[in-house]
Residue, then its C-alpha position, 0 to 999 in steps of 0.5 A: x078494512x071494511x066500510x063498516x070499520x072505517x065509518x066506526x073509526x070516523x064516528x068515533x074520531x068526529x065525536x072526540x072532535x065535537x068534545x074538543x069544541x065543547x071542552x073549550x066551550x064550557x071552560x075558557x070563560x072560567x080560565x080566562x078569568x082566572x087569568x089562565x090559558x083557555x086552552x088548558x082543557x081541550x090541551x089535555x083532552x088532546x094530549x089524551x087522544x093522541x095517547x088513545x090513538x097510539x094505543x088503539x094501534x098497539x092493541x090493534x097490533x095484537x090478535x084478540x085471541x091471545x088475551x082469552x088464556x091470560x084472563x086471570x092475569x088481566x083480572x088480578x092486574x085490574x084488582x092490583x091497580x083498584x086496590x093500590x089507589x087507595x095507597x098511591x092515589x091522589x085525593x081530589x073533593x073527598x075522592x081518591x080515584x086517581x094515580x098521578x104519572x109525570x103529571x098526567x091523571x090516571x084513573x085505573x077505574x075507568x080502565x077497569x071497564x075494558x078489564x072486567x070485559x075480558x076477563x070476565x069473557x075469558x072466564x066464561x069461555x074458559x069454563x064452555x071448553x071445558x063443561x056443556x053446560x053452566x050451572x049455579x057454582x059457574x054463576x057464583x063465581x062470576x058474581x063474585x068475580x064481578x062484585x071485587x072490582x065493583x065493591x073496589x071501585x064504591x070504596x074510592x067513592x066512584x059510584x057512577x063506574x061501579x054501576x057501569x062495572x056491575x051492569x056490563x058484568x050481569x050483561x056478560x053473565x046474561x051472554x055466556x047463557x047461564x040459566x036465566x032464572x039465577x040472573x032474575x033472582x040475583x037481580x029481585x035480590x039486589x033490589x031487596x037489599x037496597x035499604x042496605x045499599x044506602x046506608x053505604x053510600x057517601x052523604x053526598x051520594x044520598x043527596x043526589x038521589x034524594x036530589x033526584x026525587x025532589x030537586x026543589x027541595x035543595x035548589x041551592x045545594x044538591x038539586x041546583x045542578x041538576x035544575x041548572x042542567x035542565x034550565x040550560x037545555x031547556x033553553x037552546x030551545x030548538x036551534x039553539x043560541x050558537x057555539x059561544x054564545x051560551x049566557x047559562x054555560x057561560x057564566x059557569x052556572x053549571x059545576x063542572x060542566x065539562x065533564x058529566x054534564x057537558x050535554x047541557x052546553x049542546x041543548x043550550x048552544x045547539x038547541x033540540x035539533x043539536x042534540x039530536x044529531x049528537x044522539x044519531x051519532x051515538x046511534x050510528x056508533x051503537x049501531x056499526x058496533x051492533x054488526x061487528x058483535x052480530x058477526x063475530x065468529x067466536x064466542x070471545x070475540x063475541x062476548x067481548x063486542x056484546x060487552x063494548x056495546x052494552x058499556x057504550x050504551x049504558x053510559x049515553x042512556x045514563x048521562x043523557x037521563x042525569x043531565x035532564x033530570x030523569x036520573x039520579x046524577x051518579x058521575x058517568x061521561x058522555x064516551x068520546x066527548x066528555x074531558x075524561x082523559x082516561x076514559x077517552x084513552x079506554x074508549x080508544x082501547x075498546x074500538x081497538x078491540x072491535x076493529x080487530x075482531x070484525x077484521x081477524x074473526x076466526x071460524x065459529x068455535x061456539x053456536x050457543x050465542 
């Protein structure tokens, strides 16, 4: 391995380590209450690292070019899994996401993050073999390639990964090079619609937007957890009250504050210096993903880092905006650090991926990218 893979593989180690401390921090007071081991989170979060690990050296095992000819196969595996939840799946706050495996949760629409990236490049590297250029029938397809697991996902309700899903899939359409033109309408489109869009979402999924807009005018319902969140960073000020020592976090003034907003235990415990350093982590993580997709030889291995690193991107940019108030609360860890099993499983999956394509890129079949 190159420097490169190897600092990579270390920042994304050092960030899972960083959610150890803090998944323990943000929940054993309320364990220990319960007269329940504090360990029992940051003992799930590990037992899902280890599981990351193993399969970050099975897919590591496997040239990335062998999953380019069986997209389809991978597209109907992610359709099957997002679909039989609804049959299968177990039901938690009015949500059913979840498959349950001997005990351990699985949440196939986080899965469906790496899926929808494969496939969807397989798509259009399939489609460049065969024609010079994409045209509109090539968008339209894609669109509704992208918009089956997207719309599947909304249905469970998991707005927050169906917005990751939709987002990296335009970003694929955007790499493949299709004409800029449809993209821009698709997207002005979108907009328009929007009205109609909000009539399908959950009440809840409405309060939290209307939350956003005006926190104050439910301070004690939907906007009390995204004022608690932007009190408890405020409060770390700039070098923080010291890990433990967090009264807001502590006395679990935050729902749920392990997962989506664990953010705010850094801002309160770190203070501002400790949520910069997390954030120059995130950058040098960003930014070793960034060469690798630079690099890359071949248009599937390119698309696939492209889309890696958008997904990566675009769930730090959003959490960090939700936790401080400057975005509605939409549901979407923080990678690597977040208590999210099955994301930090797919994380692991996805920097297999990068590390087999900077070490076993073939010769540039493509020059387009």
């Amino acid at each position: 391995m190159k420097n490169r893979e190897i600092r990579l593989i270390s920042i994304a180690i050092l960030l899972t380590i960083i959610g150890f401390f803090l998944i323990y921090d943000t929940t054993a007071t309320k364990l220990i209450a319960r007269e329940q081991s504090p360990y029992v989170f940051v003992g799930r979060q590990v037992v899902a690292f280890v599981i990351g690990v193993f399969v970050f050296f099975i897919f590591l095992s496997i040239h990335y070019r062998n999953w380019e000819k069986g997209w389809k196969y991978l597209y109907i595996i992610n359709i099957l899994l997002l679909f039989l939840v609804f049959f299968f799946g177990r039901e938690t706050m009015g949500a059913q996401r979840w498959f349950s495996i001997f005990g351990f949760s699985f949440q196939p629409s986080e899965l469906a993050k790496l899926l929808v990236i494969l496939s969807i490049s397989g798509f259009f590297v399939e489609l460049k073999t065969k024609k010079k250029y994409l045209d509109f029938v090539d968008f339209a397809v894609s669109i509704i390639l992208i918009s089956i697991p997207t719309l599947a996902v909304i249905l469970q309700p998991d707005l927050g990964t169906a917005i990751v899903i939709m987002a990296t899939g335009f970003f694929l359409i955007y790499l493949s090079e299709i004409p800029f033109k449809y993209l821009v309408r698709t997207v002005l489109l979108i907009i328009v619609l929007l009205p109609f869009f909000w009539l399908l979402l959950k009440p809840y999924q409405q309060e939290r937007i209307i939350s956003f807009l005006d926190p104050m005018k439910d301070p004690l319902g939907s906007g009390y957890q995204v004022i608690q969140s932007i009190i408890t960073i405020g409060s770390g000020k700039v070098l923080g009250k010291g890990w433990l020592k967090g009264p807001q976090t502590h006395l679990n003034l935050i729902p749920e504050q392990h997962t989506d907003f664990i953010f705010s235990a850094i801002g309160e415990e770190f203070g501002f210096i400790g949520g910069v350093l997390l954030i120059l982590l995130y950058y040098l993580l960003f930014r070793y993903t960034w060469y690798i997709w630079k690099d890359a030889k071949d248009d599937f291995g390119k698309m696939i880092s492209g889309g890696i690193l958008f997904t990566w991107f675009f769930q730090v940019f959003v959490n960090l905006c939700m936790v401080m108030g400057l975005a509605p609360v939409v549901g979407i860890p923080l990678p690597f650090i977040s208590f999210a099993r099955t994301s930090l499983i797919t994380n692991y999956a996805m920097l297999s991926f990068l590390i087999n394509i900077s070490i076993r890129g073939e010769k540039k079949i493509y020059d387009r990218f």
